[in-house]
N, C-alpha and C positions, 0 to 999 in steps of 0.2 A: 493473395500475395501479402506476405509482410512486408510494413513498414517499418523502415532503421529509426530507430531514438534517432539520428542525425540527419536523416529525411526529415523528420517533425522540424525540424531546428531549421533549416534550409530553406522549405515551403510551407510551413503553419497552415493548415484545413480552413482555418477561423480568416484569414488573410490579415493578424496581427505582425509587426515585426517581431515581435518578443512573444515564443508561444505563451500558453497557458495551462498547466497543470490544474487542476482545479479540484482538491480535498472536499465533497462535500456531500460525503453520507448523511450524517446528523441534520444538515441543516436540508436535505431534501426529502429525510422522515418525517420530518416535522410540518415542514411546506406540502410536498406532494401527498404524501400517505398521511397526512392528520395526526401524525406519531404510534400510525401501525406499525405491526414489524417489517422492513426488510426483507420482500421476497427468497430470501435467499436458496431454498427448495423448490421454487420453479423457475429453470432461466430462463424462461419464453418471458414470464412476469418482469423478473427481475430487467431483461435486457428494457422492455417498453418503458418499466422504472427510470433506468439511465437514460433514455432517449428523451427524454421528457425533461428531465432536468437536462439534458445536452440541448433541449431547442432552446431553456430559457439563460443557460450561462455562457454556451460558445465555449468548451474547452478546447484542446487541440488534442488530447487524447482520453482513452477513457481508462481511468484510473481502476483499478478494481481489486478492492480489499478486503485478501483472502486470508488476511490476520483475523479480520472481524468474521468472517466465514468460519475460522477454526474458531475462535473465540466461544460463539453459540454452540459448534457441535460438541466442544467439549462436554456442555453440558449433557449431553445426551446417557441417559446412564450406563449403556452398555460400555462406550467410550471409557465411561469415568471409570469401570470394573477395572478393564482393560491395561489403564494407563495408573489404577495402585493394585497391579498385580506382584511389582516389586518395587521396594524400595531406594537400590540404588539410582544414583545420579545419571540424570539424562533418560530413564528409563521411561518416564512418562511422554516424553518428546519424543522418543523414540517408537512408541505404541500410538500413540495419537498421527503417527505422518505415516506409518505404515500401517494402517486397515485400510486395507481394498475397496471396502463400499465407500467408504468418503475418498478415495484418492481418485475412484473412478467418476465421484460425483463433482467432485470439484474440477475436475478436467473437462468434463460437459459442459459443465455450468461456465468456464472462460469460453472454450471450443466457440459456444452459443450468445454470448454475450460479444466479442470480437468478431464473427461473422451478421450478429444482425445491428450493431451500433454506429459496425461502419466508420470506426476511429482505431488510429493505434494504439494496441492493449501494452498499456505497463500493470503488470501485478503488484502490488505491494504487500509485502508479507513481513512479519518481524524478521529481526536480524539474529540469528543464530545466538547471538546474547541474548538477545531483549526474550526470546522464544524461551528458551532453557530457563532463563527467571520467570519466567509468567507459568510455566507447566512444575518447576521445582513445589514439593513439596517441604521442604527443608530451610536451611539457613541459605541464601544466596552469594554469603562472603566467602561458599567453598566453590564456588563457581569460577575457578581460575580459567586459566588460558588451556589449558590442554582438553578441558571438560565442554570448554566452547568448543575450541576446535574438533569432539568426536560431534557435539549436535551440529554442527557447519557437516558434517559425512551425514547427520542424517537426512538435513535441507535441501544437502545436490540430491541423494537419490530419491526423495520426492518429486525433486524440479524433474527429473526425468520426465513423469508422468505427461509432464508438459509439451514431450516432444513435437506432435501434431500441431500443436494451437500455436498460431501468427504471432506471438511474443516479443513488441518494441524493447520491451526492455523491464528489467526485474529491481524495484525499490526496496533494499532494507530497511527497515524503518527500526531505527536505533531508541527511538521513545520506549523507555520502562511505562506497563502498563500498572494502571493505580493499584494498589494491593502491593506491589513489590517495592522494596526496600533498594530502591537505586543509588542510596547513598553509599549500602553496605555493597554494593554488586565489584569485584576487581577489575578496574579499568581493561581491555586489551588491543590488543595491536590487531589491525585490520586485515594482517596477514593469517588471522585464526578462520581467515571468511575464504579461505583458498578453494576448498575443494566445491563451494558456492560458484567461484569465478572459473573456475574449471570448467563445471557443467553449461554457464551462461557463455562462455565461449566459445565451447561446442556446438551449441544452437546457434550463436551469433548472438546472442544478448546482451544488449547493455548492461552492465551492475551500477545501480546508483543507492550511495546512502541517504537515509535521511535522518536528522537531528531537531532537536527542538526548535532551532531557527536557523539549520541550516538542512543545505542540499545539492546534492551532485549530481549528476550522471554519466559512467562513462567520467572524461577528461573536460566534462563543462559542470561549472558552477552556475546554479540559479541562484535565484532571490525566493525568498519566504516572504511571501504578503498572510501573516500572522492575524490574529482576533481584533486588534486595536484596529485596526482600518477598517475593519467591518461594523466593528461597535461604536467607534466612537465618535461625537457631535461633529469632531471637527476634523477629520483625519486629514493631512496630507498628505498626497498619493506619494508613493515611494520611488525612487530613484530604478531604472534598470540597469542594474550593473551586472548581471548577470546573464548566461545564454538563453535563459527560460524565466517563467517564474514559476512557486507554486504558491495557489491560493489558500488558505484554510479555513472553508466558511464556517463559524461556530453556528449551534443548532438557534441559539433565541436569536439569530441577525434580524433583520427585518424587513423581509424582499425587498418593496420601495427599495430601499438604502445599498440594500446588495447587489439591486441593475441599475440604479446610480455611480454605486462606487466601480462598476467592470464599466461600464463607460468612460471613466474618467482614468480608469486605467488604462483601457485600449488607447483611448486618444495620446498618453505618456509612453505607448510603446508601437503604434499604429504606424 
Protein backbone atom coordinates (compact mmCIF):
# COMPACT_ATOMS: atom_id res chain seq x y z
CA UNK A 1 0.00 0.00 0.00
CA UNK A 2 1.17 3.56 -0.65
CA UNK A 3 2.10 6.00 1.66
CA UNK A 4 0.74 9.82 0.90
CA UNK A 5 3.78 12.48 1.36
CA UNK A 6 0.95 13.85 3.92
CA UNK A 7 0.59 10.44 5.76
CA UNK A 8 4.68 10.92 6.30
CA UNK A 9 3.74 14.56 7.70
CA UNK A 10 0.87 13.34 10.06
CA UNK A 11 2.58 10.16 11.64
CA UNK A 12 6.56 10.26 10.91
CA UNK A 13 7.85 6.21 10.97
CA UNK A 14 10.79 7.69 13.06
CA UNK A 15 8.07 9.03 15.85
CA UNK A 16 9.96 12.79 15.26
CA UNK A 17 7.50 15.76 15.27
CA UNK A 18 9.16 17.12 12.19
CA UNK A 19 9.74 14.34 9.66
CA UNK A 20 13.12 13.81 8.21
CA UNK A 21 14.20 13.64 4.63
CA UNK A 22 17.50 12.70 4.80
CA UNK A 23 19.98 13.39 1.25
CA UNK A 24 22.70 10.94 1.96
CA UNK A 25 24.12 8.97 -0.95
CA UNK A 26 27.78 10.47 -0.76
CA UNK A 27 28.06 10.36 2.71
CA UNK A 28 26.83 6.63 3.11
CA UNK A 29 29.55 5.62 0.11
CA UNK A 30 31.98 6.69 1.82
CA UNK A 31 30.81 5.39 5.35
CA UNK A 32 29.09 2.16 4.42
CA UNK A 33 30.74 0.97 1.02
CA UNK A 34 34.49 2.30 2.04
CA UNK A 35 33.78 4.72 -1.38
CA UNK A 36 32.89 1.56 -3.59
CA UNK A 37 30.40 2.21 -6.06
CA UNK A 38 26.74 2.32 -5.42
CA UNK A 39 25.00 -0.77 -6.10
CA UNK A 40 23.10 0.58 -8.37
CA UNK A 41 22.66 -2.83 -10.82
CA UNK A 42 21.45 -4.93 -8.14
CA UNK A 43 18.48 -3.76 -6.09
CA UNK A 44 18.51 -6.69 -3.70
CA UNK A 45 22.17 -5.04 -2.96
CA UNK A 46 21.19 -1.66 -3.31
CA UNK A 47 17.99 -1.92 -1.08
CA UNK A 48 20.22 -3.82 2.04
CA UNK A 49 22.67 -0.54 1.15
CA UNK A 50 19.68 1.80 2.18
CA UNK A 51 18.63 -0.27 4.99
CA UNK A 52 21.71 0.02 6.66
CA UNK A 53 22.21 3.50 6.41
CA UNK A 54 18.14 3.83 7.49
CA UNK A 55 19.12 1.86 10.90
CA UNK A 56 21.89 4.34 11.57
CA UNK A 57 20.04 7.90 10.58
CA UNK A 58 16.27 7.22 11.15
CA UNK A 59 14.78 8.85 8.04
CA UNK A 60 11.10 8.92 7.61
CA UNK A 61 11.35 8.15 4.07
CA UNK A 62 13.51 6.62 1.68
CA UNK A 63 14.86 8.94 -0.77
CA UNK A 64 16.04 7.45 -4.00
CA UNK A 65 17.99 9.13 -6.50
CA UNK A 66 17.32 8.27 -9.97
CA UNK A 67 19.03 11.54 -11.17
CA UNK A 68 22.39 9.80 -9.91
CA UNK A 69 20.98 6.44 -11.51
CA UNK A 70 20.76 8.24 -15.01
CA UNK A 71 23.75 10.01 -14.35
CA UNK A 72 26.08 6.65 -14.51
CA UNK A 73 23.95 5.03 -17.10
CA UNK A 74 24.63 7.66 -19.27
CA UNK A 75 27.80 6.58 -19.31
CA UNK A 76 27.19 3.52 -20.84
CA UNK A 77 28.30 3.70 -24.53
CA UNK A 78 25.59 2.28 -26.10
CA UNK A 79 23.42 5.10 -24.46
CA UNK A 80 26.02 7.67 -25.33
CA UNK A 81 25.59 6.40 -29.40
CA UNK A 82 22.16 6.57 -28.89
CA UNK A 83 21.60 9.90 -27.30
CA UNK A 84 24.34 11.97 -30.22
CA UNK A 85 22.54 10.16 -32.87
CA UNK A 86 21.11 13.71 -33.40
CA UNK A 87 21.85 16.93 -32.86
CA UNK A 88 18.90 18.76 -32.06
CA UNK A 89 17.75 20.19 -28.83
CA UNK A 90 16.20 17.81 -26.26
CA UNK A 91 17.16 15.05 -28.32
CA UNK A 92 19.64 13.47 -26.03
CA UNK A 93 16.99 13.59 -23.01
CA UNK A 94 14.84 12.41 -25.05
CA UNK A 95 16.87 9.02 -26.13
CA UNK A 96 18.23 8.55 -22.69
CA UNK A 97 14.34 8.39 -20.92
CA UNK A 98 13.09 6.34 -23.67
CA UNK A 99 15.31 2.99 -23.96
CA UNK A 100 13.42 0.25 -22.72
CA UNK A 101 16.19 -1.77 -20.95
CA UNK A 102 17.01 1.11 -18.61
CA UNK A 103 13.33 2.33 -18.23
CA UNK A 104 12.49 -1.34 -17.45
CA UNK A 105 15.41 -1.41 -15.09
CA UNK A 106 15.01 1.40 -13.32
CA UNK A 107 11.36 0.63 -12.42
CA UNK A 108 12.59 -2.70 -10.83
CA UNK A 109 15.09 -1.33 -9.17
CA UNK A 110 12.35 1.47 -7.19
CA UNK A 111 9.61 -1.57 -7.41
CA UNK A 112 12.38 -3.45 -5.17
CA UNK A 113 13.82 -0.90 -3.10
CA UNK A 114 10.01 0.49 -1.79
CA UNK A 115 8.92 -3.09 -1.17
CA UNK A 116 11.98 -4.23 0.89
CA UNK A 117 12.94 -0.74 2.77
CA UNK A 118 9.78 -0.68 4.11
CA UNK A 119 9.65 3.47 4.10
CA UNK A 120 7.71 5.79 1.75
CA UNK A 121 9.47 6.12 -1.61
CA UNK A 122 10.11 9.79 -2.84
CA UNK A 123 12.08 9.57 -6.27
CA UNK A 124 14.17 12.37 -6.76
CA UNK A 125 14.96 13.00 -10.33
CA UNK A 126 16.18 16.42 -11.98
CA UNK A 127 13.84 18.87 -13.03
CA UNK A 128 12.96 19.01 -16.45
CA UNK A 129 15.59 22.06 -16.67
CA UNK A 130 18.14 20.90 -14.66
CA UNK A 131 17.84 17.47 -16.97
CA UNK A 132 17.82 19.16 -20.51
CA UNK A 133 21.08 21.06 -19.23
CA UNK A 134 22.95 18.25 -17.85
CA UNK A 135 22.18 15.89 -21.35
CA UNK A 136 22.51 19.35 -23.80
CA UNK A 137 25.35 19.05 -25.77
CA UNK A 138 25.26 22.66 -26.85
CA UNK A 139 24.99 26.23 -25.46
CA UNK A 140 22.35 26.03 -22.45
CA UNK A 141 21.35 29.86 -23.09
CA UNK A 142 19.16 28.36 -25.93
CA UNK A 143 17.35 26.34 -23.53
CA UNK A 144 14.13 28.61 -23.23
CA UNK A 145 10.84 27.88 -21.88
CA UNK A 146 9.17 26.16 -24.80
CA UNK A 147 12.34 23.61 -25.18
CA UNK A 148 11.85 22.92 -21.24
CA UNK A 149 8.46 22.47 -21.50
CA UNK A 150 8.79 19.67 -24.80
CA UNK A 151 11.62 17.76 -22.09
CA UNK A 152 8.86 18.22 -19.13
CA UNK A 153 6.58 15.72 -22.11
CA UNK A 154 9.49 13.66 -22.04
CA UNK A 155 9.79 13.28 -18.03
CA UNK A 156 5.79 12.57 -17.63
CA UNK A 157 5.98 9.81 -20.15
CA UNK A 158 8.87 8.25 -18.52
CA UNK A 159 7.18 8.73 -15.03
CA UNK A 160 4.62 6.55 -16.64
CA UNK A 161 6.75 3.64 -16.23
CA UNK A 162 6.30 4.08 -12.65
CA UNK A 163 2.80 3.25 -12.62
CA UNK A 164 3.07 -0.06 -10.30
CA UNK A 165 5.66 1.14 -7.78
CA UNK A 166 4.02 2.72 -4.20
CA UNK A 167 5.29 6.44 -5.05
CA UNK A 168 4.98 9.03 -1.93
CA UNK A 169 5.81 11.55 -4.00
CA UNK A 170 8.31 12.75 -6.89
CA UNK A 171 11.25 15.66 -5.93
CA UNK A 172 12.46 17.85 -8.76
CA UNK A 173 15.54 18.68 -8.02
CA UNK A 174 16.22 22.16 -9.66
CA UNK A 175 20.27 22.08 -8.70
CA UNK A 176 22.39 22.56 -12.04
CA UNK A 177 24.60 19.72 -12.20
CA UNK A 178 28.55 20.72 -12.19
CA UNK A 179 29.63 20.98 -15.82
CA UNK A 180 26.61 23.22 -16.64
CA UNK A 181 26.65 26.64 -17.07
CA UNK A 182 23.74 27.71 -14.61
CA UNK A 183 24.47 31.09 -14.91
CA UNK A 184 23.84 31.21 -18.73
CA UNK A 185 20.54 28.60 -18.27
CA UNK A 186 17.02 31.17 -18.92
CA UNK A 187 15.19 31.33 -15.74
CA UNK A 188 11.49 29.58 -16.25
CA UNK A 189 8.25 29.55 -14.88
CA UNK A 190 7.18 26.33 -12.98
CA UNK A 191 4.36 26.11 -15.14
CA UNK A 192 6.85 24.63 -17.96
CA UNK A 193 6.63 21.39 -15.35
CA UNK A 194 2.96 20.83 -16.26
CA UNK A 195 2.73 17.90 -18.01
CA UNK A 196 5.20 16.42 -14.97
CA UNK A 197 2.22 17.43 -12.45
CA UNK A 198 -0.32 15.96 -14.89
CA UNK A 199 1.08 12.50 -14.75
CA UNK A 200 1.99 12.97 -10.61
CA UNK A 201 -1.66 13.62 -10.27
CA UNK A 202 -2.82 10.84 -12.11
CA UNK A 203 -0.95 8.45 -9.86
CA UNK A 204 -1.68 10.67 -6.87
CA UNK A 205 1.79 11.96 -6.33
CA UNK A 206 3.24 14.63 -4.58
CA UNK A 207 5.34 17.17 -6.82
CA UNK A 208 7.83 18.68 -4.76
CA UNK A 209 10.77 21.13 -5.92
CA UNK A 210 13.85 21.25 -4.69
CA UNK A 211 16.61 24.20 -4.65
CA UNK A 212 19.90 24.81 -3.32
CA UNK A 213 18.46 25.88 0.10
CA UNK A 214 15.27 25.31 -0.44
CA UNK A 215 12.29 22.87 -0.61
CA UNK A 216 8.73 21.89 -1.05
CA UNK A 217 6.36 19.33 -1.36
CA UNK A 218 3.01 19.38 -2.58
CA UNK A 219 1.52 22.81 -0.63
CA UNK A 220 4.29 22.33 2.40
CA UNK A 221 7.46 23.91 2.77
CA UNK A 222 10.38 22.28 4.59
CA UNK A 223 13.66 23.38 5.91
CA UNK A 224 17.21 22.50 4.42
CA UNK A 225 19.45 21.40 7.07
CA UNK A 226 22.43 22.18 4.52
CA UNK A 227 26.67 21.08 4.91
CA UNK A 228 27.42 23.75 7.78
CA UNK A 229 25.57 21.81 10.41
CA UNK A 230 27.16 18.73 9.56
CA UNK A 231 30.68 20.20 9.18
CA UNK A 232 31.09 22.66 11.38
CA UNK A 233 32.78 23.03 15.10
CA UNK A 234 30.10 24.66 16.41
CA UNK A 235 26.75 24.38 14.51
CA UNK A 236 23.61 25.46 15.96
CA UNK A 237 20.71 23.33 15.27
CA UNK A 238 18.28 25.15 13.06
CA UNK A 239 14.91 26.45 13.78
CA UNK A 240 11.74 24.17 12.45
CA UNK A 241 9.74 26.35 10.58
CA UNK A 242 8.95 24.27 8.19
CA UNK A 243 6.40 20.92 7.68
CA UNK A 244 9.52 18.66 7.12
CA UNK A 245 13.04 18.93 6.94
CA UNK A 246 15.63 17.86 4.50
CA UNK A 247 19.01 16.88 5.63
CA UNK A 248 22.04 16.98 3.30
CA UNK A 249 24.81 14.92 4.64
CA UNK A 250 28.18 15.88 2.72
CA UNK A 251 30.37 12.79 2.01
CA UNK A 252 33.65 13.86 4.36
CA UNK A 253 31.06 14.58 7.67
CA UNK A 254 32.23 12.46 10.29
CA UNK A 255 29.64 9.93 11.75
CA UNK A 256 30.50 10.68 15.48
CA UNK A 257 29.26 14.20 14.51
CA UNK A 258 26.55 13.11 12.14
CA UNK A 259 24.61 10.81 15.13
CA UNK A 260 25.38 13.76 17.29
CA UNK A 261 24.03 16.34 15.30
CA UNK A 262 20.48 13.95 14.21
CA UNK A 263 20.14 13.73 17.97
CA UNK A 264 20.24 17.17 18.80
CA UNK A 265 18.00 17.68 15.94
CA UNK A 266 15.37 15.15 16.99
CA UNK A 267 15.43 16.50 20.27
CA UNK A 268 14.57 20.49 18.42
CA UNK A 269 11.87 18.77 16.65
CA UNK A 270 10.90 15.47 18.86
Amino acid sequence: MTISFPAVLDAPVSGRRVPLVVDHLDYSRRVLLRGNPVPWEDPTALSNFLNQAHGLLRPDVTLLDLGEYYRLAADDPRLREAMAARSRTGYALRALLADAATSRAVATLAATVAGTTRLPLVLQIPSPRAWLAATHPGDVADLDADRVEAAAMYVADWLRGFAEVPVSAVLLDERIAPGADAAALPPVDPQSYVPVTNVAAHYRWEIGLRGEDTVSVGAHEGDVVGSGYWLADDAAVPDARGAFRLAHLPADAVPETVLARLARLDGHGA
